[in-house]
N, C-alpha and C positions, 0 to 999 in steps of 0.2 A: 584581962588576958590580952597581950600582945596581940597583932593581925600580923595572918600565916601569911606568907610570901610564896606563892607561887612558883615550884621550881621548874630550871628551863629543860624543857625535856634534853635526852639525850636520843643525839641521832646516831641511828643505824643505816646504812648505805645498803645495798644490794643489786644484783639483776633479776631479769628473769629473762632466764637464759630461753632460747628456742632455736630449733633444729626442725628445717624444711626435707620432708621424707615420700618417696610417693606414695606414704598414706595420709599425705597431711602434715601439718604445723605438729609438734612434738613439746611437749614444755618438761624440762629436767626441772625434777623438783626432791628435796631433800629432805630425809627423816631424821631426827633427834629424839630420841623418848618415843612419847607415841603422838607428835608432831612434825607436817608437812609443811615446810615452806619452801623459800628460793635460797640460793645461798647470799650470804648477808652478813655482817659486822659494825661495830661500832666505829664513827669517823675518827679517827687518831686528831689531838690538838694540831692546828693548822695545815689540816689534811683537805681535798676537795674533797666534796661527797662521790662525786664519779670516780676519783682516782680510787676513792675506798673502797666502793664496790665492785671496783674491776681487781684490783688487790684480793679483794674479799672470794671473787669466785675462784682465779688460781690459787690459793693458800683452801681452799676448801673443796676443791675438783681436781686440779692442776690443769684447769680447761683457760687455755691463753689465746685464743681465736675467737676473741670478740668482734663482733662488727656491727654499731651503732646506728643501724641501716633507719629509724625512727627519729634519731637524731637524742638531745640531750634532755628529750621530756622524761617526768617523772610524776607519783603518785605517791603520796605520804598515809600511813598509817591514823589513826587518832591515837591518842598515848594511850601505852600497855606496859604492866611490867618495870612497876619504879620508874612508871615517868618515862619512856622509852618511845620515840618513835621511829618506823623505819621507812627509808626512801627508796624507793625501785624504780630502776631504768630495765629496760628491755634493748635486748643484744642477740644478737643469733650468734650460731657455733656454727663449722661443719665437723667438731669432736664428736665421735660416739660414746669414744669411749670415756666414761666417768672413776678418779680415782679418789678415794677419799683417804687423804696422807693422814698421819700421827701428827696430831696438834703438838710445837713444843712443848708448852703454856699445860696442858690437861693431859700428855703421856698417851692419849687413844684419837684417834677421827672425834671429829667436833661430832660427828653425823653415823646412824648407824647403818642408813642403806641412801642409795640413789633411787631414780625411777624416771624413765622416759616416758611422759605419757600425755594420751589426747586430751585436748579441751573438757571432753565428758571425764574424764578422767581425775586430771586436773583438780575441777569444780568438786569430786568425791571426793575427795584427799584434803582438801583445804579446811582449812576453821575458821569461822566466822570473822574472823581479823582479816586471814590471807586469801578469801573467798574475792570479793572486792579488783583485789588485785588480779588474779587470775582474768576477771573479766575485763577489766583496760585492759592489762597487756593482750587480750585476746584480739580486744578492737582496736588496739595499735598493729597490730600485725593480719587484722583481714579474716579475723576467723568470726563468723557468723555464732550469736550466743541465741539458742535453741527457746534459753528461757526470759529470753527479753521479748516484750512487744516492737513489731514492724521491722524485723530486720529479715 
């Protein structure tokens, strides 16, 4: 029998978006089915990954007020999903307002609701994949995690 060849995963780009409120850090986060993530996409051939996921939040929010205030760091997924991995940068908004447009591509919103919500919040919402994440971008942007030791 042949040796299988490892294939290369396929990347996904994304943010994770946040919005400073005086109750706090805010993280918009999106449902699909009855999963919560960040908004996020596949990088197109000879696409940056940043340019993809900033692409990726307007074409899935219509939220165009990004600002990279963390700079160009990012956190990868382990592969999920046919080989699938996704990359998230962290970007603030001062949009409130979230609009979920009609995909050409699929005729309906990629996504079937929004949600602006806290850290605790956040952490309830996530799946063990986007759990992870939730918690860098939390300590990329200063927000103290309740369930970690010495912070």
């Amino acid at each position: 029998m042949p040796a299988r060849t490892a294939r290369t995963p396929r990347l996904s780009a994304g943010v994770v978006v946040v919005r400073h409120t005086a109750a706090g850090w805010l993280f918009l986060m999106l449902r699909a089915y009855r999963n919560w993530d960040f908004p996020k996409g596949v990088v197109d051939p000879g696409e940056e990954p940043l340019a993809a996921a900033r692409r990726e939040v307007r074409e899935e929010t219509l939220i165009e007020d990004l600002q990279f205030n963390w700079g160009d760091e990012y956190v990868e997924t382990a592969p999920y999903s046919n080989n699938k991995v996704a990359r998230y940068y962290v970007a603030e908004t001062h949009t409130e307002r979230v609009t979920l447009p009609v995909s050409p591509d699929i005729g309906r919103p990629e996504h079937d609701e929004s949600r602006w919500v806290n850290f605790a919040a956040a952490l309830a919402l996530s799946s063990p994949r986007v759990e992870p994440i939730v918690r860098w971008a939390a300590g990329m942007i200063g927000v103290p995690d309740p369930g970690r030791v010495g912070n």
